[in-house]
GUSELUM-691487 format. One record per atom (N, C-alpha, C): x, y, z; residue number from 1; residue in three letters; atom name. Coordinates in steps of 0.02 Angstrom, whole numbers. Example, Ala and Ser with C-alpha at 12.3 -4.5 7.8 and 13.67 -1.06 7.14 Angstrom:
% residues 2
pt u->660 v->-284 w->390 resi->1 resn->ALA name->N
pt u->615 v->-225 w->390 resi->1 resn->ALA name->CA
pt u->660 v->-165 w->390 resi->1 resn->ALA name->C
pt u->642 v->-112 w->354 resi->2 resn->SER name->N
pt u->684 v->-53 w->357 resi->2 resn->SER name->CA
pt u->645 v->2 w->394 resi->2 resn->SER name->C
% end
This chain:
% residues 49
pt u->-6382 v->-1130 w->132 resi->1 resn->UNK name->N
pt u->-6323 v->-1172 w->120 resi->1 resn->UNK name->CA
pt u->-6292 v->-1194 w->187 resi->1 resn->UNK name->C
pt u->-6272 v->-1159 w->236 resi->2 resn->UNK name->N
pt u->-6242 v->-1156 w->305 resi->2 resn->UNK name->CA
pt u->-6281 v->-1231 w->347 resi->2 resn->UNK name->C
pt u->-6375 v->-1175 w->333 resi->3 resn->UNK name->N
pt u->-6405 v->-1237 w->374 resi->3 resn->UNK name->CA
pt u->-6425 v->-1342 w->335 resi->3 resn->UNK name->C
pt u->-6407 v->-1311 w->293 resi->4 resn->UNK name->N
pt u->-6426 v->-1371 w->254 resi->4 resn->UNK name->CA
pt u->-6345 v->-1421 w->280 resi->4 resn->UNK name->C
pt u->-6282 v->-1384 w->264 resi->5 resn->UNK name->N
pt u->-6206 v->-1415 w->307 resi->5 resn->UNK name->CA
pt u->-6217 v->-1436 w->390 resi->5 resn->UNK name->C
pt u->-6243 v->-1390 w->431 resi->6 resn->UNK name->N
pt u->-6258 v->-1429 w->500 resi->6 resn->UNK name->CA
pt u->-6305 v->-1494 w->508 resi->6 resn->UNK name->C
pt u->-6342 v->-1486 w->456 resi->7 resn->UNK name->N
pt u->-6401 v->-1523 w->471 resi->7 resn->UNK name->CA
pt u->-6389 v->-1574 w->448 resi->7 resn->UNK name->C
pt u->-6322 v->-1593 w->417 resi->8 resn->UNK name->N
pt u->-6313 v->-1656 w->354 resi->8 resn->UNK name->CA
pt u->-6273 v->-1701 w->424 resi->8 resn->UNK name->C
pt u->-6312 v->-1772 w->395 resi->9 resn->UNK name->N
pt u->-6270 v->-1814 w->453 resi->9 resn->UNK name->CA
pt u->-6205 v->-1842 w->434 resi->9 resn->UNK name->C
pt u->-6175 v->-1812 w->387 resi->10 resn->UNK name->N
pt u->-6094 v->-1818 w->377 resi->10 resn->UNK name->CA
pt u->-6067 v->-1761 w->402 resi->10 resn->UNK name->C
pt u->-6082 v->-1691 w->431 resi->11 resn->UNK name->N
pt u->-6034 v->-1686 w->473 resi->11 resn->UNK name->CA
pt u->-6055 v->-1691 w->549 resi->11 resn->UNK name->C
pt u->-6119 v->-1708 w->558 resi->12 resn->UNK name->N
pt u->-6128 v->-1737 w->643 resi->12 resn->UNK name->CA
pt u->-6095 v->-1818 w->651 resi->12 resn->UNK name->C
pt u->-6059 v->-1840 w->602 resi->13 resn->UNK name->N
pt u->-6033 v->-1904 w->598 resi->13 resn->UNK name->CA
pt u->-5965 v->-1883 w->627 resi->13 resn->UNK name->C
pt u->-5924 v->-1858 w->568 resi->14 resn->UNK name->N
pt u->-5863 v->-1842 w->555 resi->14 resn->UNK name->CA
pt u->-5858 v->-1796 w->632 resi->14 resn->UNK name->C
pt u->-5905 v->-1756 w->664 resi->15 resn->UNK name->N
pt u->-5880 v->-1715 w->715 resi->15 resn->UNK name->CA
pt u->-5902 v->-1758 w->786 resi->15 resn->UNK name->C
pt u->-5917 v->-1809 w->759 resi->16 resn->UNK name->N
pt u->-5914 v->-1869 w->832 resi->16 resn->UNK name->CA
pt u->-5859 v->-1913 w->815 resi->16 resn->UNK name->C
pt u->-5839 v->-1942 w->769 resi->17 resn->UNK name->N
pt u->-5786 v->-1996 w->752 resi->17 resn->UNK name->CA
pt u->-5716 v->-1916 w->777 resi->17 resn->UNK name->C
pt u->-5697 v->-1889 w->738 resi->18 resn->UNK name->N
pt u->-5648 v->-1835 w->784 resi->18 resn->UNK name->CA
pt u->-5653 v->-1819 w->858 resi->18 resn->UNK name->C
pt u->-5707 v->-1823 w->889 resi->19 resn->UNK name->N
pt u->-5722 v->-1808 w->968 resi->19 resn->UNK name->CA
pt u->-5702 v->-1873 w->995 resi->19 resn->UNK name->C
pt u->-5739 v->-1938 w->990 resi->20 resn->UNK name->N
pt u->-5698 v->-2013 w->1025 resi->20 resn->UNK name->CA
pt u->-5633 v->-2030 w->978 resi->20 resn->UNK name->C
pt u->-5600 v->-2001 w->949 resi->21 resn->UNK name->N
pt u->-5521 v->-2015 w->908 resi->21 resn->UNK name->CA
pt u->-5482 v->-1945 w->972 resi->21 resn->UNK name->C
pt u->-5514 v->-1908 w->986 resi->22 resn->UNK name->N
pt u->-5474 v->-1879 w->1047 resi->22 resn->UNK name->CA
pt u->-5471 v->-1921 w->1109 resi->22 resn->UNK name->C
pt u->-5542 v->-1901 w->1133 resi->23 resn->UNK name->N
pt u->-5553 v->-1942 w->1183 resi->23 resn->UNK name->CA
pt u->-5493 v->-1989 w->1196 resi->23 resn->UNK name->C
pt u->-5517 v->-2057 w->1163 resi->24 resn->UNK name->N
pt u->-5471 v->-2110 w->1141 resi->24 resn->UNK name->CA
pt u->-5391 v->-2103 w->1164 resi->24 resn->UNK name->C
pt u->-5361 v->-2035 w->1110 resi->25 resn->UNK name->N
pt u->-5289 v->-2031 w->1137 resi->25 resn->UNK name->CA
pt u->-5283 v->-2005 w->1193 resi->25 resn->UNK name->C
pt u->-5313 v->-1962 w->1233 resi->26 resn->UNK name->N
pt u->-5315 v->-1930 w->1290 resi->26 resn->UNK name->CA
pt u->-5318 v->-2000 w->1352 resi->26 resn->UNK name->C
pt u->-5353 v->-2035 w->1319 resi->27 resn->UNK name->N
pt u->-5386 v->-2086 w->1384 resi->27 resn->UNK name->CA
pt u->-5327 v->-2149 w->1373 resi->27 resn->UNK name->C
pt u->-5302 v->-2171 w->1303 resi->28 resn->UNK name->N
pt u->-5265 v->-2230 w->1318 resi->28 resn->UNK name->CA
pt u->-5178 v->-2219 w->1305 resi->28 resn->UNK name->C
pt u->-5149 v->-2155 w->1313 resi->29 resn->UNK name->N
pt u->-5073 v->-2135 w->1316 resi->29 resn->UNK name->CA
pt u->-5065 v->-2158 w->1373 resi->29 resn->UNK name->C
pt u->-5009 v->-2182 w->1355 resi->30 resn->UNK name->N
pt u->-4975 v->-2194 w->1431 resi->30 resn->UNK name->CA
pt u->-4961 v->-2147 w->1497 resi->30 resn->UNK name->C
pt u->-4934 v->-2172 w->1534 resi->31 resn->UNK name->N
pt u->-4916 v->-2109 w->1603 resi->31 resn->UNK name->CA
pt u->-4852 v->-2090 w->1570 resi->31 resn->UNK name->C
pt u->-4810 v->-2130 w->1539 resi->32 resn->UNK name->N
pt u->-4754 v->-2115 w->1529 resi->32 resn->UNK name->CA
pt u->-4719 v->-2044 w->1471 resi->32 resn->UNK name->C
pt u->-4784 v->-2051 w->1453 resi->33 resn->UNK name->N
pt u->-4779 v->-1993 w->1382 resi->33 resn->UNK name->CA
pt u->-4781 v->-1934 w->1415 resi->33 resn->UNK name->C
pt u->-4817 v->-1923 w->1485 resi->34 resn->UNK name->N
pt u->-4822 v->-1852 w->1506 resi->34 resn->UNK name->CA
pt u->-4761 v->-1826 w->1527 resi->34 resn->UNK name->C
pt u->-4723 v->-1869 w->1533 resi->35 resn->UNK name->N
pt u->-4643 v->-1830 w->1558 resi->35 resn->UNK name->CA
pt u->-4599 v->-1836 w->1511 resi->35 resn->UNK name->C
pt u->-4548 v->-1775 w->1513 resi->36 resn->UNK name->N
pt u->-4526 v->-1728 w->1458 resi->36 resn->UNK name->CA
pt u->-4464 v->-1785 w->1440 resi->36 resn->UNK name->C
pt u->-4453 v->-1772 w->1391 resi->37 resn->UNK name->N
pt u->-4399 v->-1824 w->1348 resi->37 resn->UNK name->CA
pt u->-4344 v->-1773 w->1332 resi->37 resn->UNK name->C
pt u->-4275 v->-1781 w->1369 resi->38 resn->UNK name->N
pt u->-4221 v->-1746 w->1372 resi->38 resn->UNK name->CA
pt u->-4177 v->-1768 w->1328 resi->38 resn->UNK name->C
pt u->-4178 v->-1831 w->1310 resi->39 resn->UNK name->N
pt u->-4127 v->-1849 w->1250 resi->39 resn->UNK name->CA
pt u->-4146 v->-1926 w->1243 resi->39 resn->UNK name->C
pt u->-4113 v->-1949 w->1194 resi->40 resn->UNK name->N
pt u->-4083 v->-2010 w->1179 resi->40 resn->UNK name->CA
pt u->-4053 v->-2057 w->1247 resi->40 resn->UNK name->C
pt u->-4063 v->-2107 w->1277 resi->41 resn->UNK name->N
pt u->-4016 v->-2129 w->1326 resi->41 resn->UNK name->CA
pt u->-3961 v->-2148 w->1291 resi->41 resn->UNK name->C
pt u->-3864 v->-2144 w->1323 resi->42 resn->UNK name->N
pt u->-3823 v->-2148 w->1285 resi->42 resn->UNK name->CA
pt u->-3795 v->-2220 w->1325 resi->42 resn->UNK name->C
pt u->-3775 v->-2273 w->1284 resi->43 resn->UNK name->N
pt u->-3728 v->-2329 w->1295 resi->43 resn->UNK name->CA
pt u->-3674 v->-2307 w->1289 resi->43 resn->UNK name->C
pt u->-3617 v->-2323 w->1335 resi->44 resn->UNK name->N
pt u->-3543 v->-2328 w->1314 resi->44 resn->UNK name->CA
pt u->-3506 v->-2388 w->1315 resi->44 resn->UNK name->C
pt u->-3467 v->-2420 w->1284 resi->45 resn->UNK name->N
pt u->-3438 v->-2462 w->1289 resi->45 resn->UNK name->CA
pt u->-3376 v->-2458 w->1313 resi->45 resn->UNK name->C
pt u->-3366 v->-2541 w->1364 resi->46 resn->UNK name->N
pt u->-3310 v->-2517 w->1413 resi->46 resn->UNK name->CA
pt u->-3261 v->-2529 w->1382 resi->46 resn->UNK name->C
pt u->-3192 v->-2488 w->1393 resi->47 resn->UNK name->N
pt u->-3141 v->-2474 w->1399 resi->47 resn->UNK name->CA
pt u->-3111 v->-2518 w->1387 resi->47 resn->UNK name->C
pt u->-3062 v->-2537 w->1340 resi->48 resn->UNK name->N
pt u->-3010 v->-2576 w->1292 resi->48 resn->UNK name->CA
pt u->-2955 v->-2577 w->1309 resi->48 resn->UNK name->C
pt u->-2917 v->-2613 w->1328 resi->49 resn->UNK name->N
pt u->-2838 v->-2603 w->1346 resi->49 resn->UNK name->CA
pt u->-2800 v->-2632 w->1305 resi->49 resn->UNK name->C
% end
């Protein structure tokens, strides 16, 4: 049963389409994603008299 599951080319498919769907995100995220996100940026609006 085991060898008959490795040997089937639906999961040597499925375990290459998951390997370039990493790849992929690894390779096309931005630079910007690697640095840490501290909050929301806040607007204030100026001052009313």
């Amino acid at each position: 049963m085991m060898r008959n599951l490795i040997k089937s080319s639906f999961l040597w498919q499925f375990t290459g389409g998951f390997v370039l769907g990493a790849l992929g995100l690894l390779a096309f995220q931005p630079a910007e994603a690697t640095q840490p996100v501290y909050g929301a940026p806040v607007h204030t609006a100026p001052a009313q008299r």
